[in-house]
MIKOL-347821 format. One record per residue (C-alpha): residue in three letters; x, y, z. Coordinates in steps of 0.02 Angstrom, whole numbers, padded with zeros to 5 digits, always signed. Layout:
<atoms>
ALAXYZ;...
</atoms>
This chain:
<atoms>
UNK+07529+06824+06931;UNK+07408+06760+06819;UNK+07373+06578+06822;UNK+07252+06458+06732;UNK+07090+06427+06845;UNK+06996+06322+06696;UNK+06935+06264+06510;UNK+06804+06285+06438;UNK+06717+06152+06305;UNK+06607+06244+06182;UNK+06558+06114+06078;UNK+06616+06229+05914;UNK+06662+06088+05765;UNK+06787+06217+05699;UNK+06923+06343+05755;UNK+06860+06481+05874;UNK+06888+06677+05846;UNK+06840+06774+05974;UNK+06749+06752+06147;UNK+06660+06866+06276;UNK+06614+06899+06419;UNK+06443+06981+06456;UNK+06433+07117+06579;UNK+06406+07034+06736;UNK+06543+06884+06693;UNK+06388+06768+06672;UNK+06373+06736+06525;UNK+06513+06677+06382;UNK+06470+06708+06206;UNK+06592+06620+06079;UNK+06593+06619+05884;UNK+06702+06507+05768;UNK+06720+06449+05573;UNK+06601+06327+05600;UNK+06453+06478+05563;UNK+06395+06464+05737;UNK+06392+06574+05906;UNK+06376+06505+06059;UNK+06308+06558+06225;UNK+06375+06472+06384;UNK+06325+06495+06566;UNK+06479+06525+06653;UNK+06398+06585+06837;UNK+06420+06390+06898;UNK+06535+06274+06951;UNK+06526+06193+06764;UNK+06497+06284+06614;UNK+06363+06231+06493;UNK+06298+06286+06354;UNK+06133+06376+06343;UNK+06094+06430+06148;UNK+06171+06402+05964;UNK+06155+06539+05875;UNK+06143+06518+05684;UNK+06106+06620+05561;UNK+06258+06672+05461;UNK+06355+06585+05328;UNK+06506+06605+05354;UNK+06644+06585+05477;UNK+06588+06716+05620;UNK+06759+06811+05667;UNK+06683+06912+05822;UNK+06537+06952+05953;UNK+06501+07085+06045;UNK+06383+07117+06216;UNK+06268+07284+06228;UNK+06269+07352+06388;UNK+06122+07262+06512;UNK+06035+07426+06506;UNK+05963+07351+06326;UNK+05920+07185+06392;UNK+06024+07035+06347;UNK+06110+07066+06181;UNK+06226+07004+06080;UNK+06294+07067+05903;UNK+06386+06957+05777;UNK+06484+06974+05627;UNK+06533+06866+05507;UNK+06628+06815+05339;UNK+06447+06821+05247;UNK+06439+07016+05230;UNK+06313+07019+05387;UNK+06319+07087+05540;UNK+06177+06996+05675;UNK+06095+07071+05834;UNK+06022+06933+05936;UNK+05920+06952+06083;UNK+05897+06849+06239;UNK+05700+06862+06244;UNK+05555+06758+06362;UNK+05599+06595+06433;UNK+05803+06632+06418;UNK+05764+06577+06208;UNK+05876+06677+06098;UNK+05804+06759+05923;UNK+05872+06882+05776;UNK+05821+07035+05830;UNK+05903+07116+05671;UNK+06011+07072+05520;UNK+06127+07201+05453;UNK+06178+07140+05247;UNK+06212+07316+05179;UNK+06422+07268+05183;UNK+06491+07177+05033;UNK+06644+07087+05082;UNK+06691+07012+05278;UNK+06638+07111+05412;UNK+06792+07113+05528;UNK+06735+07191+05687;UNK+06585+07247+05774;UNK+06600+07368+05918;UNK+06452+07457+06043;UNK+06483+07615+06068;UNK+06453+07682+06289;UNK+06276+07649+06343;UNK+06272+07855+06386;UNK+06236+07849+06176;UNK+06106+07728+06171;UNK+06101+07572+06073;UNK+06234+07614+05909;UNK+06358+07483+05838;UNK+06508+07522+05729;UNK+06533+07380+05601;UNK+06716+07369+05505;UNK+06706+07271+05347;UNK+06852+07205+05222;UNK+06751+07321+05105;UNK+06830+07474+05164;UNK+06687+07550+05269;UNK+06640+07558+05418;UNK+06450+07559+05469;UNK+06363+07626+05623;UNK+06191+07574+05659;UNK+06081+07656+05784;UNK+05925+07598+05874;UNK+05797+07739+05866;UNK+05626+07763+05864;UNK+05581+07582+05894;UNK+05685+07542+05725;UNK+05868+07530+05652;UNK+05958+07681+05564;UNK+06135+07656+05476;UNK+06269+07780+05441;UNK+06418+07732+05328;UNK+06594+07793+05320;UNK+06642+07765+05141;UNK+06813+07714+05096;UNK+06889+07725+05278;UNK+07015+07596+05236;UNK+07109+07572+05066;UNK+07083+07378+05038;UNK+06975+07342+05207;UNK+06951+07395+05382;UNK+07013+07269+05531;UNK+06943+07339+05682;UNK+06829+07484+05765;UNK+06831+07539+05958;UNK+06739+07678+06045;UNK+06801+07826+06152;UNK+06715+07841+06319;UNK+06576+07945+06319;UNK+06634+08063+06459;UNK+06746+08212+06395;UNK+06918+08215+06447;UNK+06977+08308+06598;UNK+07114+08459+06628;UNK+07228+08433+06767;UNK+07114+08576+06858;UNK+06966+08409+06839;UNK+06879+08532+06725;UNK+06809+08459+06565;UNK+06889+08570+06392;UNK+06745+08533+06295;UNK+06569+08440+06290;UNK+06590+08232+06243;UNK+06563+08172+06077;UNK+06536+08036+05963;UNK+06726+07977+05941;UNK+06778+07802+05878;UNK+06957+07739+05811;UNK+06993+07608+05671;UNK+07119+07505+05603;UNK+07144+07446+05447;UNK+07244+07355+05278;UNK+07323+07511+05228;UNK+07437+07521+05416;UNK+07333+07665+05475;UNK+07237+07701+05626;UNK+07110+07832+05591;UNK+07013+07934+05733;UNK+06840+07981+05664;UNK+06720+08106+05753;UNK+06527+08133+05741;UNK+06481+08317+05712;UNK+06284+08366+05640;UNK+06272+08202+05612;UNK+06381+08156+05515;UNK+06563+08059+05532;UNK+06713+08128+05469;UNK+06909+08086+05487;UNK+06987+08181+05619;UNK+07170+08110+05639;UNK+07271+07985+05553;UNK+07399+07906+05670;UNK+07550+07840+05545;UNK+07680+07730+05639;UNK+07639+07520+05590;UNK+07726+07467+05433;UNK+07602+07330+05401;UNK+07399+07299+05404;UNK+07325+07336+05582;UNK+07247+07190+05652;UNK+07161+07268+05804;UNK+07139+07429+05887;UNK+07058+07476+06090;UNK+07010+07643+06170;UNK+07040+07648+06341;UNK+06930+07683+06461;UNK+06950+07868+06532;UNK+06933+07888+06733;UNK+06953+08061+06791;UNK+07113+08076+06664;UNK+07172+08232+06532;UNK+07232+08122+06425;UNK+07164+07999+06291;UNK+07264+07819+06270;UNK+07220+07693+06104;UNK+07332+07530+06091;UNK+07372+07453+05923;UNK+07425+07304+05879;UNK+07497+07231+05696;UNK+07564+07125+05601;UNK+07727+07204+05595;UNK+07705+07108+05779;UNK+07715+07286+05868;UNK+07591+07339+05998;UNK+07593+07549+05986;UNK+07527+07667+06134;UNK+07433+07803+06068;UNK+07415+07959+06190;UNK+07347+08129+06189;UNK+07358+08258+06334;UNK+07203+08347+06326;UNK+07235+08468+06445;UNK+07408+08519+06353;UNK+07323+08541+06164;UNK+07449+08416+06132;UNK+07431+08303+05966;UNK+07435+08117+05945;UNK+07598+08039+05998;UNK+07643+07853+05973;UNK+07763+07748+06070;UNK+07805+07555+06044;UNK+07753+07465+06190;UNK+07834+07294+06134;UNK+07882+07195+05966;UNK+07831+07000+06010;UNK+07930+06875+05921;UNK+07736+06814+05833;UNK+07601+06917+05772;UNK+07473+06992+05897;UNK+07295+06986+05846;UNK+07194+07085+05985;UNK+07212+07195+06131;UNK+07112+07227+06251;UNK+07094+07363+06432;UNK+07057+07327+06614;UNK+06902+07415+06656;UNK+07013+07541+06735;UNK+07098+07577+06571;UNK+07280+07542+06637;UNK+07318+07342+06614;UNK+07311+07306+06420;UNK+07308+07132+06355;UNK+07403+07061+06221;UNK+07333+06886+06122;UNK+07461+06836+05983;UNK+07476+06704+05865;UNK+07592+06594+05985;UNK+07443+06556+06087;UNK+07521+06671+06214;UNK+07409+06831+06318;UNK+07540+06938+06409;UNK+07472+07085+06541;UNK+07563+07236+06526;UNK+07570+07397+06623;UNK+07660+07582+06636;UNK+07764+07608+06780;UNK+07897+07729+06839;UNK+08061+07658+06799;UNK+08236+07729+06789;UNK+08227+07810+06618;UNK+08040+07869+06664;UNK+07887+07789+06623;UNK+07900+07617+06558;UNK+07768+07480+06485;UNK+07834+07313+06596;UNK+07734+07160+06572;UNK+07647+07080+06724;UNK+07584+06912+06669;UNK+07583+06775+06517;UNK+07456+06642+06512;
</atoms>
């Protein structure tokens, strides 16, 4: 059972959209309409906050950490078209380490793809593409997918780096790039990284309205691959794909809430998923064995 343990006050003057995390469970970054992201020490008894972040100039809809491997940093993305990297630098003082502007509508959802691939961030914008930028050679590169999403793109996620196992514990084939998307037009799109370049490699048709978020599971030791989305048809779908069967993409309704459920999220261990919807409600859920086979039950609501 999941209970409340405490509140947080982040001084935002507006609503807030989305709040992480860092890797350690130190650190809190928040962003809101109010154009500002916010960095909180969490590691105390009392939180408090330890930067504002501004820069953009718009309502900031999400924030992302990069793996501690890269330092301290944090990406942002925001109603304004841009898409921030800020870095913790000398002193704990925060700075723009770059500024992303090549988008022309919202930028939705920024994403960091497994450490094992260096520093690279996928960017979904309302403008129908999605961007991945890639820290090489002591400067930024960008890739785009054009047209990814009739009308806009929602949300990106990653696949784990590692390459999925047969039952045997055998890898089929050597890991690649691999991230999944959501979008306006109801789809969830797979997209795969070969010579360099990104190119659609399944289309998974089963929502009947826009996708508002989409989350790769992490992979431990498993044949199979497993992507929730959720939409505003107020479904969450389970995504699966036995590996070490050839099998193809198969979808199964986990639940249909009575509101609208805006992200989803996986334990670290890739078999919890959380559920935030637009009742104010985050539900745990989980597969288990149940008469009829194996069932998605929920565990929790907060």
């Amino acid at each position: 059972m999941v209970s409340l343990c405490s509140t947080v006050d982040t001084s935002h003057e507006d609503m807030i959209h989305d709040a992480q995390l860092d890797y350690y469970g130190k650190k809190l970054a928040t962003c809101s309409s109010d154009r500002s992201v916010k960095i909180m020490d969490v590691s105390g008894g009392t939180p408090r906050v330890i930067a504002d972040l501004t820069g953009h100039q718009g309502p900031v809809w999400q924030v992302a950490w990069a793996h501690p491997s890269f330092g301290s940093v944090l990406a942002s993305c925001s109603y304004d078209h841009k898409v921030i990297i800020w870095q913790e630098g000398t002193n704990s003082r925060w700075q723009k380490l770059y500024e992303y502007d090549k988008h022309v509508s919202s930028v939705n959802s920024v994403c960091w793809a497994p450490h094992e691939w260096g520093m690279v961030l996928a960017c979904g914008s309302s403008d129908g593409t999605i961007s991945v930028l890639t820290y090489a050679d002591n400067e930024w590169e960008h890739k785009t997918i054009k047209n990814a999403h009739a009308v806009g793109c929602n949300a990106v996620s990653w696949a784990p780096a590692t390459a999925p196992l047969t039952v045997a514990g055998q890898s089929t084939q050597p890991p690649v790039k691999r991230l999944v998307s959501g979008g306006c037009d109801n789809l969830v799109k797979i997209w795969c990284e070969s010579s360099g370049q990104w190119s659609e490699e399944h289309k998974l048709e089963q929502h009947n309205d826009w996708i508002r978020d989409c989350a790769w599971a992490p992979t431990i030791g498993q044949p199979s691959q497993t992507i929730a989305s959720c939409s505003q048809d107020q479904q969450v779908i389970i995504w699966t794909k036995d590996d070490s069967t050839g099998s193809e993409w198969q979808g199964k309704v986990m639940h249909k809430f009575e509101d609208i459920p805006w992200h989803v999220s996986w334990s670290i261990t890739g078999d919890v998923l959380a559920v935030s919807c637009g009742d104010n409600k985050v539900t745990l859920w989980k597969e288990s064995l149940g008469a009829s086979g194996l069932v998605w039950t929920q565990l929790s609501e907060v």
